[in-house]
Residue, then its C-alpha position, 0 to 999 in steps of 0.5 A: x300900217x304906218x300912218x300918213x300925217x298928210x292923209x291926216x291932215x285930209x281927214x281933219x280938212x274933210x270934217x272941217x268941211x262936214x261941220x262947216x256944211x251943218x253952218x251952210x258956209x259953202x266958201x268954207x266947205x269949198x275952201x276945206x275940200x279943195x285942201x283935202x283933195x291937194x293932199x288926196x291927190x298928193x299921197x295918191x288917194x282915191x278913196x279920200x278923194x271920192x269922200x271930198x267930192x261927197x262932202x262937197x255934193x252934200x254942201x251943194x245939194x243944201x244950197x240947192x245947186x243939184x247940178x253941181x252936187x250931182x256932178x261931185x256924186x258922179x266924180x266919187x263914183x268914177x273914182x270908186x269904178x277906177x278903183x275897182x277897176x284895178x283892184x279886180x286887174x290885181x293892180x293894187 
C-alpha cells in the first residue's frame, strides 16, 4: 500500500485539531479540521472525513454547542453508512 503525503498531511491537521480541542481553542479546531477535510475530500476519503467530523463534535460538545456537535457525530455516521453501504454492494 503506497502511502499518500495528502492523507498525511489530514492526519497531522486531525491531531493538530485533538490538541487544540484539550486547549479549548475552537477557531483553531475549526481551522485544522476544515484543512483535513479539503484534503479528505480531495483523495476521496471518507473514513478521514468521518474522523474530522468527530473531532470537530468532540471541540463543540466542550464549549457546549450539542446542536452542532450532534450535527458533526451525525454527518460521520452517514459517511460510515455510505461506506458500508457500498462495500456490502462489492463496490469498494
Amino acid at each position: 500500500m503506497a502511502l499518500d503525503p495528502d492523507a498525511d498531511v489530514s492526519g497531522v491537521s486531525l491531531l493538530d485539531a485533538e490538541v487544540r480541542t484539550e486547549a479549548r481553542d475552537l477557531d483553531g479546531v475549526r481551522l485544522a479540521v476544515a484543512a483535513a477535510s479539503d484534503v479528505a475530500r480531495e483523495v476521496a476519503d471518507p473514513e478521514l472525513l468521518a474522523r474530522a467530523h468527530l473531532t470537530l463534535a468532540e471541540a463543540e460538545r466542550r464549549e457546549g454547542n450539542y446542536d452542532e456537535a450532534d450535527r458533526e457525530v451525525l454527518a460521520a455516521q452517514q459517511l460510515v453508512n455510505d461506506a458500508l453501504d457500498l462495500a456490502l454492494a462489492g463496490a469498494t
